[in-house]
Backbone as CSV, one residue per row, in Angstrom:
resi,resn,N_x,N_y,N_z,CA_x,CA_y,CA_z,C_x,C_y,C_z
1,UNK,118.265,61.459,75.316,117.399,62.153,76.253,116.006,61.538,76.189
2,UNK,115.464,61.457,77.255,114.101,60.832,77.102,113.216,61.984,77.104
3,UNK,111.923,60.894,76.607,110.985,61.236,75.768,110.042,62.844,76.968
4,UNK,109.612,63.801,76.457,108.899,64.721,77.801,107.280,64.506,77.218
5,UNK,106.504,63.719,78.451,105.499,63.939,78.308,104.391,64.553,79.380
6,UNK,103.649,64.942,79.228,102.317,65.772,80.186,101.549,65.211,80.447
7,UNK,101.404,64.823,81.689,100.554,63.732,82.587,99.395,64.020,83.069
8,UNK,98.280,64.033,83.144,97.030,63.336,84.014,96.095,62.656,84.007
9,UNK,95.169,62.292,84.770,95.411,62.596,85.959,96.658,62.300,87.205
10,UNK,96.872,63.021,87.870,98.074,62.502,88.881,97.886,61.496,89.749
11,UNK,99.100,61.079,89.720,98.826,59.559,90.774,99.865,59.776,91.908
12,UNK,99.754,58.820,93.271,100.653,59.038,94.283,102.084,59.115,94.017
13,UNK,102.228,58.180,92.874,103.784,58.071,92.513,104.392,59.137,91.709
14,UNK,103.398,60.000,91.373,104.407,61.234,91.055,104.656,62.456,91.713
15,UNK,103.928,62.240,93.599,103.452,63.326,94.384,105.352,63.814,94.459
16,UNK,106.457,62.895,94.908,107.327,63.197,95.270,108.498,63.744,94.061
17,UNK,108.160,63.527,92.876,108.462,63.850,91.776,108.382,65.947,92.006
18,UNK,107.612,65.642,91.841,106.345,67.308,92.030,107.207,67.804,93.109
19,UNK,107.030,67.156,94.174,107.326,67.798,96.157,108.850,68.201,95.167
20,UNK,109.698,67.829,94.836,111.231,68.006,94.290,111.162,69.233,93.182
21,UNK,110.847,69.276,92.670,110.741,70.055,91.606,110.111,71.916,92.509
22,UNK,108.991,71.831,93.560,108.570,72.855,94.257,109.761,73.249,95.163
23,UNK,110.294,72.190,95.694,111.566,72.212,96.904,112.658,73.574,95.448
24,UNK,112.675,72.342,95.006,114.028,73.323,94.120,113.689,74.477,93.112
25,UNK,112.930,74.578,92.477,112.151,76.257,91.611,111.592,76.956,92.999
26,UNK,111.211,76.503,93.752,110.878,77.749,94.741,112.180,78.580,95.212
27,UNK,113.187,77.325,96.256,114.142,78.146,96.580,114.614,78.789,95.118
28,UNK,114.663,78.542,94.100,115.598,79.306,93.145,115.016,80.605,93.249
29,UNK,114.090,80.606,92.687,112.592,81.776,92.722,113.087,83.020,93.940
30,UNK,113.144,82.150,95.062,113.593,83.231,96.087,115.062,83.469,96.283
31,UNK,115.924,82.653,95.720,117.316,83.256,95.414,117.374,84.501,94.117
32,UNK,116.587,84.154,93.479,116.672,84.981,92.105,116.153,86.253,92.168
33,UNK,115.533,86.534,93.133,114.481,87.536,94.188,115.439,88.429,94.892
34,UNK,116.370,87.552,95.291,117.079,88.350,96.823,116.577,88.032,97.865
35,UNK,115.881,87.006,98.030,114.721,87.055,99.148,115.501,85.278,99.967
36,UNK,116.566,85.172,99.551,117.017,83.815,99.798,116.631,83.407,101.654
37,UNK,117.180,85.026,101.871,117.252,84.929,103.811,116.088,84.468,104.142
38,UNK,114.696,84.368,103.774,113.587,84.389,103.968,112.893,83.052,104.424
39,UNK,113.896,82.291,104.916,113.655,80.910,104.920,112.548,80.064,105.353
40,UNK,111.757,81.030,106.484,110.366,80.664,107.156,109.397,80.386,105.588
41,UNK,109.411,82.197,105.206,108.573,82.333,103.813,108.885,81.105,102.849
42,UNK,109.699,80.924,102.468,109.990,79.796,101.011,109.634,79.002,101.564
43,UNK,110.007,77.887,102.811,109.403,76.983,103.449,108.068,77.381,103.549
44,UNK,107.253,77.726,104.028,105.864,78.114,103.927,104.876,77.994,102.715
45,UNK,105.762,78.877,101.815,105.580,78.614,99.911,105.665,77.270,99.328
46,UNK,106.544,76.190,99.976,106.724,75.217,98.948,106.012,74.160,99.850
47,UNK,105.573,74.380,101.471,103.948,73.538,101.769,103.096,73.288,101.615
48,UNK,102.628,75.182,101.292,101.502,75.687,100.842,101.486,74.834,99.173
49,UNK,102.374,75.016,98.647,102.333,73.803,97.234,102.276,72.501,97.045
50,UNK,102.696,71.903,98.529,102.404,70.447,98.534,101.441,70.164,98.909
51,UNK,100.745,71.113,99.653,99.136,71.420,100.261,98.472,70.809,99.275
52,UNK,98.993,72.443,97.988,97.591,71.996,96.818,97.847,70.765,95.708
53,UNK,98.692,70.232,95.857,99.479,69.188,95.146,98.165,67.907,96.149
54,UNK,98.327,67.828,97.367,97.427,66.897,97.649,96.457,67.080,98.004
55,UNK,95.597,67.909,97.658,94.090,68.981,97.718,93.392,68.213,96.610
56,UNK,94.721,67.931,95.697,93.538,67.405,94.276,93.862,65.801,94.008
57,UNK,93.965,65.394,95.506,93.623,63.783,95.123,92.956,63.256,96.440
58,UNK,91.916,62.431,95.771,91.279,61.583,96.883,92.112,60.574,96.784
59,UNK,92.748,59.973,98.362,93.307,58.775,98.709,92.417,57.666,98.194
60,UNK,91.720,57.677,97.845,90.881,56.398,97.377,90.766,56.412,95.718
61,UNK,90.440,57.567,95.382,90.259,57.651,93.826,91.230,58.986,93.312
62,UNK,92.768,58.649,93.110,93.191,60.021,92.670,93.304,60.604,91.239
63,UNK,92.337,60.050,90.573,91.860,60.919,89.313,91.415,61.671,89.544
64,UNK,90.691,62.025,90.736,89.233,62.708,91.049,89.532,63.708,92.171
65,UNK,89.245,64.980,91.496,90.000,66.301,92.246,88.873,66.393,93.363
66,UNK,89.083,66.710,94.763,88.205,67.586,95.970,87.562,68.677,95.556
67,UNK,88.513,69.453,94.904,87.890,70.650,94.548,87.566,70.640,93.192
68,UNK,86.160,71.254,92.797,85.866,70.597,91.521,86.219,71.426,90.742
69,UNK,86.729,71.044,89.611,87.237,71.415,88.284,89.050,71.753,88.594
70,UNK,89.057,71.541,89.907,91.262,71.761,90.158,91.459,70.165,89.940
71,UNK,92.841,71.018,89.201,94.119,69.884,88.645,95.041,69.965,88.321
72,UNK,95.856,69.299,88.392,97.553,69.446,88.693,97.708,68.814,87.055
73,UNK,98.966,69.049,86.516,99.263,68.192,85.182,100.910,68.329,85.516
74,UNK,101.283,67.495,85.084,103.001,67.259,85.215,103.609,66.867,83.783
75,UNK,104.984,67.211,83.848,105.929,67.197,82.953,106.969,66.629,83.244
76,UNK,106.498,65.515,82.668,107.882,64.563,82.955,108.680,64.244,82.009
77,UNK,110.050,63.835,82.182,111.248,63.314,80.869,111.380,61.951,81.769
78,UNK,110.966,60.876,80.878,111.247,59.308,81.557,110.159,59.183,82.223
79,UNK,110.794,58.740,83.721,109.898,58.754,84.910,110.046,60.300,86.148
80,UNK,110.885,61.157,85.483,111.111,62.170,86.111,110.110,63.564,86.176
81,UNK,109.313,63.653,87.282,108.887,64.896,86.996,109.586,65.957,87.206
82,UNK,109.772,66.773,85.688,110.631,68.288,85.577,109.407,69.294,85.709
83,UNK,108.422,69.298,86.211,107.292,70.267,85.880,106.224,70.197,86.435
84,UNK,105.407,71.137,86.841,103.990,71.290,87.053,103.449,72.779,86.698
85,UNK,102.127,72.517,87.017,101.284,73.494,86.090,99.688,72.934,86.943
86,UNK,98.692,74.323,87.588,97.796,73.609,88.484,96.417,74.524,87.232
87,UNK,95.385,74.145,87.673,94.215,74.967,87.848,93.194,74.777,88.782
88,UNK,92.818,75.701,89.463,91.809,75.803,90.871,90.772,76.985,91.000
89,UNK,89.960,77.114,91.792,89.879,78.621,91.832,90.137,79.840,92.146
90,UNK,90.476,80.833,92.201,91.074,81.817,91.955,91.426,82.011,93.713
91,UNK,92.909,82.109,94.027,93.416,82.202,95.215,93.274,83.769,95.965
92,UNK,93.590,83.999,97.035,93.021,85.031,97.975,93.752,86.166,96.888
93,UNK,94.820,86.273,96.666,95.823,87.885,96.450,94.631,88.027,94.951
94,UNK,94.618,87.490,94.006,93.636,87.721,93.021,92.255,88.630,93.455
95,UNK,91.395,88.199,94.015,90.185,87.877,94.968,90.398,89.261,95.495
96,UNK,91.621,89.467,96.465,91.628,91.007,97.013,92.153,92.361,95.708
97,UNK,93.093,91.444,94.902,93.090,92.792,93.869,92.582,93.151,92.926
98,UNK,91.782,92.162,92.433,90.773,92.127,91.365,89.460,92.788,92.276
99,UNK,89.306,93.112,93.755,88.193,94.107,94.349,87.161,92.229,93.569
100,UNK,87.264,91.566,93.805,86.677,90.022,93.909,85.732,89.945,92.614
101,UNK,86.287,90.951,91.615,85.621,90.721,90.025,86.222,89.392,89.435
102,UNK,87.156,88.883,89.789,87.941,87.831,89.178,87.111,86.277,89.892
103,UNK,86.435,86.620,90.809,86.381,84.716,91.552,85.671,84.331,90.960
104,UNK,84.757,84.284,89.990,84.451,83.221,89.097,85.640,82.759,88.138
105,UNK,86.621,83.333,87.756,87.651,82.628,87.209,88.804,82.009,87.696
106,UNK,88.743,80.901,86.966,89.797,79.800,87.721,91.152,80.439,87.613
107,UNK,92.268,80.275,88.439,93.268,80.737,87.892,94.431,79.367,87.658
108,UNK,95.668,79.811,86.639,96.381,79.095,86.148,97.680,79.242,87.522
109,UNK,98.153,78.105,87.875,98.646,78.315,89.296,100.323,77.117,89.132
110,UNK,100.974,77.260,90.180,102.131,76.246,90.508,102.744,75.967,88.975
111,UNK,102.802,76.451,88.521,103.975,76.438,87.237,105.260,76.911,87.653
112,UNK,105.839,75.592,87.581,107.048,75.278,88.085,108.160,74.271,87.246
113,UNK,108.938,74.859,86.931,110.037,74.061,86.366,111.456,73.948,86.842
114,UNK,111.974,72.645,86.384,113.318,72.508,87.314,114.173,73.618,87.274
115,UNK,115.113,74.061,87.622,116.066,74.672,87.596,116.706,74.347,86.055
116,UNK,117.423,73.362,86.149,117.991,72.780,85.038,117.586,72.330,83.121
117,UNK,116.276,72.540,83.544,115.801,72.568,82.479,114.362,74.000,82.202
118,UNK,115.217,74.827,83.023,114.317,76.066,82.467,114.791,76.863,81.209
119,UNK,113.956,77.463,80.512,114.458,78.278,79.169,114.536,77.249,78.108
120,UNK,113.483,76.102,78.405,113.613,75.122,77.257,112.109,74.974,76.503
121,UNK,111.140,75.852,76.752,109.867,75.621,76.025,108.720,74.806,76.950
122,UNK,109.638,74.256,78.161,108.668,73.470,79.214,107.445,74.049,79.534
123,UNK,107.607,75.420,80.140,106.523,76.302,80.715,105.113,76.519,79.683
124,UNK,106.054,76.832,78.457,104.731,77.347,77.234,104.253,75.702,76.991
125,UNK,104.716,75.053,76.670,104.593,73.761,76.448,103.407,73.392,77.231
126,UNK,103.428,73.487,78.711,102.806,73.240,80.116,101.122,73.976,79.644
127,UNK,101.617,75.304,79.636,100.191,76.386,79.417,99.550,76.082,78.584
128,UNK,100.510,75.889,77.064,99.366,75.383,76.279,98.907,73.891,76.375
129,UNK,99.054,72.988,76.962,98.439,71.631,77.483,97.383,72.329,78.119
130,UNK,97.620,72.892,79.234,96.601,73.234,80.073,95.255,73.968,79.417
131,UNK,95.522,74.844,78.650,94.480,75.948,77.778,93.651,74.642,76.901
132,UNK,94.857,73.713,76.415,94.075,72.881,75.954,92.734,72.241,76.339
133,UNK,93.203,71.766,77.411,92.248,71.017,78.421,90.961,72.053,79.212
134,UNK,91.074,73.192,79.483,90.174,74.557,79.876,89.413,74.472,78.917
135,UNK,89.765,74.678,77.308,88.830,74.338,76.494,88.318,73.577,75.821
136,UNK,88.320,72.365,76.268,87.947,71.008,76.316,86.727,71.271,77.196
137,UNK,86.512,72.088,78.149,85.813,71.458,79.291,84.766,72.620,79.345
138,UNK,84.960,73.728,78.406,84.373,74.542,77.927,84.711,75.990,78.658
139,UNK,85.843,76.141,79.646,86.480,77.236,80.176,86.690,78.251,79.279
140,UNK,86.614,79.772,79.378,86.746,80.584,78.165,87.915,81.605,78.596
141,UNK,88.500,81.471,80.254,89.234,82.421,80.408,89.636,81.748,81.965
142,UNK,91.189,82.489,81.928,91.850,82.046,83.154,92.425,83.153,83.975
143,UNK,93.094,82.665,85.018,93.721,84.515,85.770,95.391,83.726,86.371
144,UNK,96.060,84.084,86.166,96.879,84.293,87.162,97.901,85.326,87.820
145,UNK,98.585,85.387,88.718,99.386,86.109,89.177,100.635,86.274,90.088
146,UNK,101.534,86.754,90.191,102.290,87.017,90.431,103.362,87.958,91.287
147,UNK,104.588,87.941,92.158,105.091,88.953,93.445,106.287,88.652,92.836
148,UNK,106.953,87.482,92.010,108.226,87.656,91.745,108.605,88.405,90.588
149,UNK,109.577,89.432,90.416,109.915,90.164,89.721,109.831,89.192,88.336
150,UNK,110.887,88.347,88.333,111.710,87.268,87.440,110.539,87.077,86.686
151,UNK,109.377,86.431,87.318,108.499,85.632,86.745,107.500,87.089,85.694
152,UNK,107.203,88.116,86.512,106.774,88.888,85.823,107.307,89.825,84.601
153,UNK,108.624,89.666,84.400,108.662,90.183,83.356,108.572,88.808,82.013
154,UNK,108.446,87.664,82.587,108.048,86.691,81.487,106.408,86.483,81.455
155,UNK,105.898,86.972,82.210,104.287,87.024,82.098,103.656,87.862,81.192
156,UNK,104.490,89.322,80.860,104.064,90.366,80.536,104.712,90.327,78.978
157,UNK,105.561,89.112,78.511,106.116,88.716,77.427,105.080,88.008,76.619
158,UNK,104.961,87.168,77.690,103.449,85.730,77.459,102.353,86.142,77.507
159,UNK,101.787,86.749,78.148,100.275,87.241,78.475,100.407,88.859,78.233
160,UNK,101.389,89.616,77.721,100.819,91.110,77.885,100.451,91.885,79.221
161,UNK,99.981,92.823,79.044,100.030,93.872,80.052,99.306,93.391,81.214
162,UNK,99.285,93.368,82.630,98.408,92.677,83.109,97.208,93.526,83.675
163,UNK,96.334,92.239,83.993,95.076,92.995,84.425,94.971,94.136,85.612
164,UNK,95.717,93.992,86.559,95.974,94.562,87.881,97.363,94.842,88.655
165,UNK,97.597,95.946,88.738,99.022,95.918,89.652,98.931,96.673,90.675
166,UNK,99.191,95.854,92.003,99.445,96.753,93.285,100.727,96.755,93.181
167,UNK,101.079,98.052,93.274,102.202,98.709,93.588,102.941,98.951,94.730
168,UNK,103.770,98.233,95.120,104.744,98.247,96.345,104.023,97.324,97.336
169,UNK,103.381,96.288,96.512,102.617,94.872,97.936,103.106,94.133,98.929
170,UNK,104.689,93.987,98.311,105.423,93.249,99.259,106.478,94.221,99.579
171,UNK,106.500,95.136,99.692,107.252,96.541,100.290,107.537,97.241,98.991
172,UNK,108.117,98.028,99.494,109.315,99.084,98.751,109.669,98.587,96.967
173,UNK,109.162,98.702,95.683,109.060,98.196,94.526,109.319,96.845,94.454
174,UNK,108.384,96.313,95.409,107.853,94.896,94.746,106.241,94.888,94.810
175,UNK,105.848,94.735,93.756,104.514,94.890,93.085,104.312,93.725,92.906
176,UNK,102.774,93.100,93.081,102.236,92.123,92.878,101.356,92.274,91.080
177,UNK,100.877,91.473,90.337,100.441,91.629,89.272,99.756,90.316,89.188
178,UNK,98.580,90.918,88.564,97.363,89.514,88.056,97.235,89.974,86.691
179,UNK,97.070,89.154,85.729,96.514,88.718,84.651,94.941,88.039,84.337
180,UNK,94.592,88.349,83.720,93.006,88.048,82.622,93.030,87.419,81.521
181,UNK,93.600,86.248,81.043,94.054,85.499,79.948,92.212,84.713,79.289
182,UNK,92.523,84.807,77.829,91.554,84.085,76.800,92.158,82.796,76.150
183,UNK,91.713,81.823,77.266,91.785,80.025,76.753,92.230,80.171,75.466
184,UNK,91.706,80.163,74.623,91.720,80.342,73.192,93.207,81.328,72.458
185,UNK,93.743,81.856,73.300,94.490,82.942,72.598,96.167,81.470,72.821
186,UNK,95.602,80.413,74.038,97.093,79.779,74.634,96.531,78.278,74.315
187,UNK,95.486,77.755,73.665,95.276,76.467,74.001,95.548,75.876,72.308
188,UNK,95.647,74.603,72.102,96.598,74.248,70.850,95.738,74.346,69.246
189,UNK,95.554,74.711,68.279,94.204,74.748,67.263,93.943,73.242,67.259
């Protein structure tokens, strides 16, 4: 098995790596949901991810994020990307449920792993790279959040209780949930 390592900055040649990995954990995400029929939505979801996938590269210099302080990091085995993991600033659903106490904090975003190699340490692996690098740069705290069931009961494993829950956001008991995470509690000693 080859070697898994955590990449950045991102370069063009791993955009389609990434685009594969969103194509396939999203639809799973929304099979695992019940939400499979939804096909406009997941398509929409995994644009909106290739969106921010190329949000954080200048065609001329793609070390160098548009938006300052967002960045993508990848997880690759070989030349394969099995993974991503973003940071940006804090996206609209945060912003409206945090009542906009949260937009100075960046949130931890697009953590995504293959299908095939989920339940292998990739994800924590991913976060703590990332926490790493937040406090490198002197970040003291992150946010993210969440509408899929699946994902939230592994958030609330990983991160504890969360900061915010609207209750019934995407109808009838599906609740959205944000988190308030301390760099330091996820980044490596």
């Amino acid at each position: 098995m080859d070697q898994l390592t955590i990449t950045q900055p991102l370069n063009s040649t791993d955009m389609e790596g990434a685009y594969l990995v969103f194509e396939r954990s999203i639809t799973e995400a929304f099979n695992q949901e019940g939400l499979g029929s939804l096909q406009d939505d997941m398509k929409d979801e995994i644009e909106h991810k290739k969106s921010l996938l190329q949000s954080t590269l200048h065609p001329d210099k793609p070390s160098e994020s548009i938006e300052a302080g967002s960045f993508f990091l990848l997880a690759k085995r070989g030349n394969n990307v099995v993974g991503t993991i973003s940071y940006a600033p804090c996206g609209e659903e945060i912003r409206i449920l945090s009542e906009n106490r949260l937009n100075h904090i960046g949130e931890l975003g697009s953590l995504y792993i293959l299908p095939e190699v989920q339940g292998q340490g990739l994800g924590s692996m991913l976060i703590q790279v990332l926490a790493t690098e937040l406090q490198k740069r002197g970040i003291k705290q992150f946010c993210l959040d969440s509408g899929y069931r699946t994902a939230q009961k592994k958030w609330k494993r990983k991160f504890g209780e969360p900061y915010t829950v609207a209750r019934n956001y995407w109808g009838e008991g599906t609740d959205h949930m944000v988190w308030l995470c301390n760099v330091k509690d996820f980044a490596a000693n």
